[in-house]
C-alpha positions as CSV (number, residue, x, y, z in Angstrom):
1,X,253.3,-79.3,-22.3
2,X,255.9,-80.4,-20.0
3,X,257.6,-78.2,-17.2
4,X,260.9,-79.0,-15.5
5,X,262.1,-77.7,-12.4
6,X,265.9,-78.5,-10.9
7,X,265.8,-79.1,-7.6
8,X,268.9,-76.9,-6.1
9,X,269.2,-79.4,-3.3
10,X,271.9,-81.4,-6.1
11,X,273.4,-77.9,-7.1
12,X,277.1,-76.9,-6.1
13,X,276.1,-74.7,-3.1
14,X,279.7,-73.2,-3.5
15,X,278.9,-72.0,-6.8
16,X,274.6,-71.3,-6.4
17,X,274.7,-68.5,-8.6
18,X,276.6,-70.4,-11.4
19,X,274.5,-73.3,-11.1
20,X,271.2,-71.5,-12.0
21,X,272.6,-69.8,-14.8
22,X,273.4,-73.2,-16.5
23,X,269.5,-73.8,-16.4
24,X,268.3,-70.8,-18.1
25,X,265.5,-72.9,-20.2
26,X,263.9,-74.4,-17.2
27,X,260.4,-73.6,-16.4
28,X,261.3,-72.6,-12.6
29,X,263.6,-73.5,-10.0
30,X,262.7,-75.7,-7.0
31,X,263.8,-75.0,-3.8
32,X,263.8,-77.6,-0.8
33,X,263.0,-76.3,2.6
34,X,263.7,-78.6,5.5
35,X,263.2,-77.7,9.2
36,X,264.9,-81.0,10.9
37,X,261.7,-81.3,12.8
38,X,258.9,-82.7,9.5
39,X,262.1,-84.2,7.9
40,X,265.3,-84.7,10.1
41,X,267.8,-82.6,7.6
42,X,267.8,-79.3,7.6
43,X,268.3,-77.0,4.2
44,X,267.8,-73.7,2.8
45,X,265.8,-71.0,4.5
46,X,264.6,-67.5,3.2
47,X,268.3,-66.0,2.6
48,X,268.8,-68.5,0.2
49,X,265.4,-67.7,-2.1
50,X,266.4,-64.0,-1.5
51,X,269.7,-64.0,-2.9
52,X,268.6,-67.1,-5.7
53,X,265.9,-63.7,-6.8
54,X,268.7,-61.7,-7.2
55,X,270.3,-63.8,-9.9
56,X,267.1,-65.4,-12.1
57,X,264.6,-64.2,-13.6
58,X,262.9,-67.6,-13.6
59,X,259.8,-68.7,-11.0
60,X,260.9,-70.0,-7.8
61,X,259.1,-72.5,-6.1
62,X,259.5,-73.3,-2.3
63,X,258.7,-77.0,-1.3
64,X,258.3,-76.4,2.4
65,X,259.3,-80.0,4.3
66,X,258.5,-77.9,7.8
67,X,256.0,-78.7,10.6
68,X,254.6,-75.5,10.5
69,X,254.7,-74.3,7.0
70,X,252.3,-71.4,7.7
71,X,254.7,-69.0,9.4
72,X,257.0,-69.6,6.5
73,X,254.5,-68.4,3.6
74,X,255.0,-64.7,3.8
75,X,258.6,-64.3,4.2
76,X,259.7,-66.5,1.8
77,X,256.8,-64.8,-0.8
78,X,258.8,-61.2,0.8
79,X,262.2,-62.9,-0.3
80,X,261.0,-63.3,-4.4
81,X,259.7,-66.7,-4.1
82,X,256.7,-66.9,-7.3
83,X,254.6,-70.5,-5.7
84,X,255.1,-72.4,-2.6
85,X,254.2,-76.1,-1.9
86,X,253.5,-77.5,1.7
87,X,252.5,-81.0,3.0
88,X,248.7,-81.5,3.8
89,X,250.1,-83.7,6.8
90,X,251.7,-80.9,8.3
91,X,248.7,-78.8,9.1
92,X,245.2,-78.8,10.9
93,X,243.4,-76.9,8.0
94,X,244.8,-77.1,4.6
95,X,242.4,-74.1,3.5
96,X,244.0,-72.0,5.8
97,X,247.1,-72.7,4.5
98,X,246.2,-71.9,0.9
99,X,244.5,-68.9,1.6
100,X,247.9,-67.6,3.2
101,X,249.6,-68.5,-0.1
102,X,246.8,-66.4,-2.2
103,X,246.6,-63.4,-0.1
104,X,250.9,-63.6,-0.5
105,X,250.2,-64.0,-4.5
106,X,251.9,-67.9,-5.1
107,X,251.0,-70.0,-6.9
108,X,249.6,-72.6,-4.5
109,X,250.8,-76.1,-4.6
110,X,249.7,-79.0,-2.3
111,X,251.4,-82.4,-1.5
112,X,251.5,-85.5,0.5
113,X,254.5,-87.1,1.0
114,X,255.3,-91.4,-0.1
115,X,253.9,-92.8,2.9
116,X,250.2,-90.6,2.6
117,X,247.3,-91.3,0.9
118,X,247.2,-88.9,-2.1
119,X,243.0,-89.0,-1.2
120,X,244.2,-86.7,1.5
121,X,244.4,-84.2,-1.4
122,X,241.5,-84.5,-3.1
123,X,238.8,-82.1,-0.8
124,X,241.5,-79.1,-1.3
125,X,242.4,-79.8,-5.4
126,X,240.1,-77.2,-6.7
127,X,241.4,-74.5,-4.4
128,X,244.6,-75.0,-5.3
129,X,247.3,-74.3,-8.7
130,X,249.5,-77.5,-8.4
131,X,249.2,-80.9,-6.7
132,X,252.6,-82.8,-6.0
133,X,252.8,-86.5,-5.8
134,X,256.0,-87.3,-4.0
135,X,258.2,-90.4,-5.6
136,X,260.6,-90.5,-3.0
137,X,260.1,-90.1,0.6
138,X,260.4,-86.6,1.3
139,X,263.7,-84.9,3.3
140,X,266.6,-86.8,1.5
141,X,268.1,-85.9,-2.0
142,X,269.3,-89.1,-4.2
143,X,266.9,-91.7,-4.0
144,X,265.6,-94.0,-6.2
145,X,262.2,-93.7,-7.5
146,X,259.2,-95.3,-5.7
147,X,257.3,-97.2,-8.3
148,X,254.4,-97.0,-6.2
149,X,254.1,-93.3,-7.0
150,X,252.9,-94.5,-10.5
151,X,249.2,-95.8,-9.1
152,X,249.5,-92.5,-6.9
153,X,249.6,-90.4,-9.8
154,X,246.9,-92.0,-12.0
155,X,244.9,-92.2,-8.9
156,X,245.0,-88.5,-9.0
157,X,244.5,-87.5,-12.7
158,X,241.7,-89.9,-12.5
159,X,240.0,-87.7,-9.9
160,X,241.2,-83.9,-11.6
161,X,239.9,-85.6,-14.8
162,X,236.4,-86.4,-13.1
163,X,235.7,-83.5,-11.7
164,X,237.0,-81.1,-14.1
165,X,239.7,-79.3,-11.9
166,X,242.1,-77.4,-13.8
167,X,245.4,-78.2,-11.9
168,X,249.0,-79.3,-12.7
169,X,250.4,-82.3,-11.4
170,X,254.0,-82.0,-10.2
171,X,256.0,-85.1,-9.4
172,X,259.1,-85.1,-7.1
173,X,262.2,-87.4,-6.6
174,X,264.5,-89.9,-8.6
175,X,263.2,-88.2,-11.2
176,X,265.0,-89.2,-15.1
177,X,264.3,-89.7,-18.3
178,X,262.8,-93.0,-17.7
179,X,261.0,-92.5,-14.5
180,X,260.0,-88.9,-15.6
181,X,258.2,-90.6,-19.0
182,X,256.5,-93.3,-16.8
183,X,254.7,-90.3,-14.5
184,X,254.1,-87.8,-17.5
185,X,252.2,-91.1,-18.9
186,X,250.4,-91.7,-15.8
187,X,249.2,-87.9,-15.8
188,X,251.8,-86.0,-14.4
189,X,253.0,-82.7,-16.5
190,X,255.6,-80.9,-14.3
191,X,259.0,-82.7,-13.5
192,X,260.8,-81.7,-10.1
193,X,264.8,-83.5,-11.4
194,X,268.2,-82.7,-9.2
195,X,270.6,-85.2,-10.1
196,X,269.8,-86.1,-13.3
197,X,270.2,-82.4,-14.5
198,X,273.1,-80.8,-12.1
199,X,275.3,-84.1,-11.8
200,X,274.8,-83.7,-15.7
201,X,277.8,-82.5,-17.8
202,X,275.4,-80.3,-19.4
203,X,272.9,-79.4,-16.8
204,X,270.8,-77.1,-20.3
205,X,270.7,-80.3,-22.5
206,X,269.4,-82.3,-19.1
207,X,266.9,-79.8,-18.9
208,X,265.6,-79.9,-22.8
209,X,265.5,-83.8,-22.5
210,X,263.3,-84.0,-19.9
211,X,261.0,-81.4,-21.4
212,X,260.7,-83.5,-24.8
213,X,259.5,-85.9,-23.5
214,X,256.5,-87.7,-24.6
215,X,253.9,-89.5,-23.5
């Protein structure tokens, strides 16, 4: 089964509350967190996921860009956020970092960003929920899709596949209905979309065409 998530980072920030509650059928909504120090923009913080709670019922998921995503993990699991995703290049010991996200109850999601290895991941997969290849280089909204991220993401599926790890694959940038179908065939089963479903006319039917897709 397919999952979509909108990223917010395409959303009408004037009008945040209206733009979630055009994507009532998606599975969660994504939330890019940028510290201007990992990535050079800067984005949304905890106030942000705090007053997103107060307006969906849906899971949010935090994809924290930051240099130190471990001081982040609680507050934004205090604000309402459901599963958090950091970058294994960002810390000194990944299990550390996951074991924050379980003791805050998220769903724990691990990624590397386009320029990483996605082996980096592979000694931490069965400890975590969700494992995100990155399609576009992460920190920017708008980009086109990295083809390489295809070879990434069988690469990966490959290795869950092996060794029997029960974890979703989530993939993340210039995602459409073209690019989204080439990852769900390569393995992938959750699609992270901004553009294509809040630059939509109908941000809802975005949303159900992504998640009918087949592979």
């Amino acid at each position: 089964m397919v999952k979509v998530g909108p990223s917010i980072l395409n959303a009408d920030f004037a009008h945040l509350a209206e733009e979630i509650g055009k994507v009532k059928n998606a599975d969660f909504i994504h939330v890019d967190v940028m510290d201007g120090h990992y990535v050079p923009n800067l984005s949304m913080g905890v106030p942000v996921v705090k007053a997103l709670r107060k307006v969906t019922d849906l899971p949010i998921e935090v994809h924290l860009m930051v240099s130190n995503p471990d001081r982040f993990i609680k507050p934004f699991a205090e604000a309402g956020a459901n599963g958090a995703i950091f970058h294994v290049e960002t810390v000194a010991n990944p299990l550390q970092t996951i074991k924050l996200m379980q003791v805050n109850d998220l769903v724990k999601g691990i990624s590397a960003n386009a320029r990483v290895d996605i082996e980096k991941l592979f000694p931490f997969l069965a400890d975590v929920d969700l494992a995100q290849v990155m399609t576009v280089e992460a920190g920017f909204g708008g980009q086109a899709f990295n083809v390489n991220a295809v070879y990434k993401i069988q690469q990966l599926a490959r290795y869950l596949k092996e060794k029997k790890i029960a974890c979703d694959v989530e993939v993340d940038g210039g995602i459409d209905l073209e690019t989204g179908l080439r990852c769900l065939k390569a393995g992938a089963n959750v699609l992270v979309a901004g553009t294509t479903v809040f630059a939509s006319a109908n941000p809802a039917e975005a949303v159900e065409q992504l998640k009918a897709l087949k592979p």
